[in-house]
N, C-alpha and C positions, 0 to 999 in steps of 0.2 A: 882474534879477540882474546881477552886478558879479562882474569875474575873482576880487577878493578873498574872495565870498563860495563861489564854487566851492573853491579854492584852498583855504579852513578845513577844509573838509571832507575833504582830505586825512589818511589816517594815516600811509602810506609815505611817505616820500623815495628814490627809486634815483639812485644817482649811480655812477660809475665812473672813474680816473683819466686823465687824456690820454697818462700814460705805459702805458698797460695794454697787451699786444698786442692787433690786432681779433681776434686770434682768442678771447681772452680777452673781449671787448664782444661776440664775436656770443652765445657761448654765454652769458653774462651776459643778455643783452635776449630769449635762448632762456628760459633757466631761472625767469625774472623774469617771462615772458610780458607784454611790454612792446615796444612798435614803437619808442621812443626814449629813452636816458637822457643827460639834460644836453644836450650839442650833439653827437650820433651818434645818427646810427636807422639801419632795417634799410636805409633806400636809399643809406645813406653806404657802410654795406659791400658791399650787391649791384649799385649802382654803379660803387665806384670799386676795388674789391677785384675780387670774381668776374667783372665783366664785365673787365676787365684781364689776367685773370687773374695775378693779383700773388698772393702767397704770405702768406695773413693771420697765419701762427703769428710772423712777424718784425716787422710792420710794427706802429705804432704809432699810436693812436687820432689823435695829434696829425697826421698823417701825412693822416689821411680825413677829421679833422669837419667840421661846414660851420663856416665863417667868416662869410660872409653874411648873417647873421642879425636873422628881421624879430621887433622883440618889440611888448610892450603891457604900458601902465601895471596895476597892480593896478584902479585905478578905472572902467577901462573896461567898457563893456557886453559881453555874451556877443555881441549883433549885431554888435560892430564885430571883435570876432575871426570872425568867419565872414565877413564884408568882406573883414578884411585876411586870411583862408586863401586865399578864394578870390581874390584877386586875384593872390597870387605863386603859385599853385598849390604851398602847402603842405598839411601837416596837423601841424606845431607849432608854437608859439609861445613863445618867450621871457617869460615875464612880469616884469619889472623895476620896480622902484622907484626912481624919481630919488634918494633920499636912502635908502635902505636896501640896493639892488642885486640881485641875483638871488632872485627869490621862488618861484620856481616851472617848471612848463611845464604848456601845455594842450594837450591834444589833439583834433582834429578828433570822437573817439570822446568824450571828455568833454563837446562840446557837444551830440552826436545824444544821448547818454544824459538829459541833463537838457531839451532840448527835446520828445525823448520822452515823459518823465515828465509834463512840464506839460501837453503834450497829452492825455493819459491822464487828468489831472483834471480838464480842462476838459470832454472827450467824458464821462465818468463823471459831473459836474455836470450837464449837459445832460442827459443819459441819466434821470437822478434826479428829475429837473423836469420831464419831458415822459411817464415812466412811475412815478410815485410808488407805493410798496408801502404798503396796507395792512394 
């Protein structure tokens, strides 16, 4: 499976603007029940917000997001995004298109879900082969 084909299957899009307050982005990625939208997650505000203790009702998204950012092509494999998580110790990913530009983001939680799943059919196939129901 390929980032593109996670990524289809997509129905939301969350986004939020860089001018937003964080106090405005946390209760947004609250209400949305979501760890990251666009380039802000909860660690950018409990981070660089609460541990500071800086004042989130004034400060402004552009203020906290990460800049850093590691992405991956649509085409890529779901293995090479769990590579490249674990090797920056993230849990997002930018997904990018050279010629079309921002398509998405994945999350660490979108790959345990759908490696889950395939697990589940393969133990379930086995399962069915080794105790068939007559």
């Amino acid at each position: 499976m390929k980032v593109s084909d996670l990524l289809s299957t997509r129905t939301e899009v969350f986004s939020i603007s860089d001018s937003a307050t964080v106090h405005d982005a946390a209760r947004y990625l609250r209400d949305q029940k979501v760890r990251a939208v666009g380039i802000v997650s909860q660690s950018d505000v409990s981070e660089k917000v609460a541990a500071e203790n800086k004042c989130p009702a004034w400060m402004r998204v552009s203020e906290i997001m990460s800049t850093d950012l590691v992405t991956i092509a649509p085409e890529a494999s779901l293995e090479e995004c769990l590579r490249l998580m674990e090797k920056h110790r993230i849990f997002h990913l930018l997904v990018v298109d050279p010629n079309a530009g921002f398509r998405g983001l994945i999350s660490a939680k979108d790959l345990l879900k759908v490696i889950a799943s395939d697990h589940k059919e393969r133990a379930d196939m086995l399962e069915s082969y080794m105790f068939p129901q007559h």
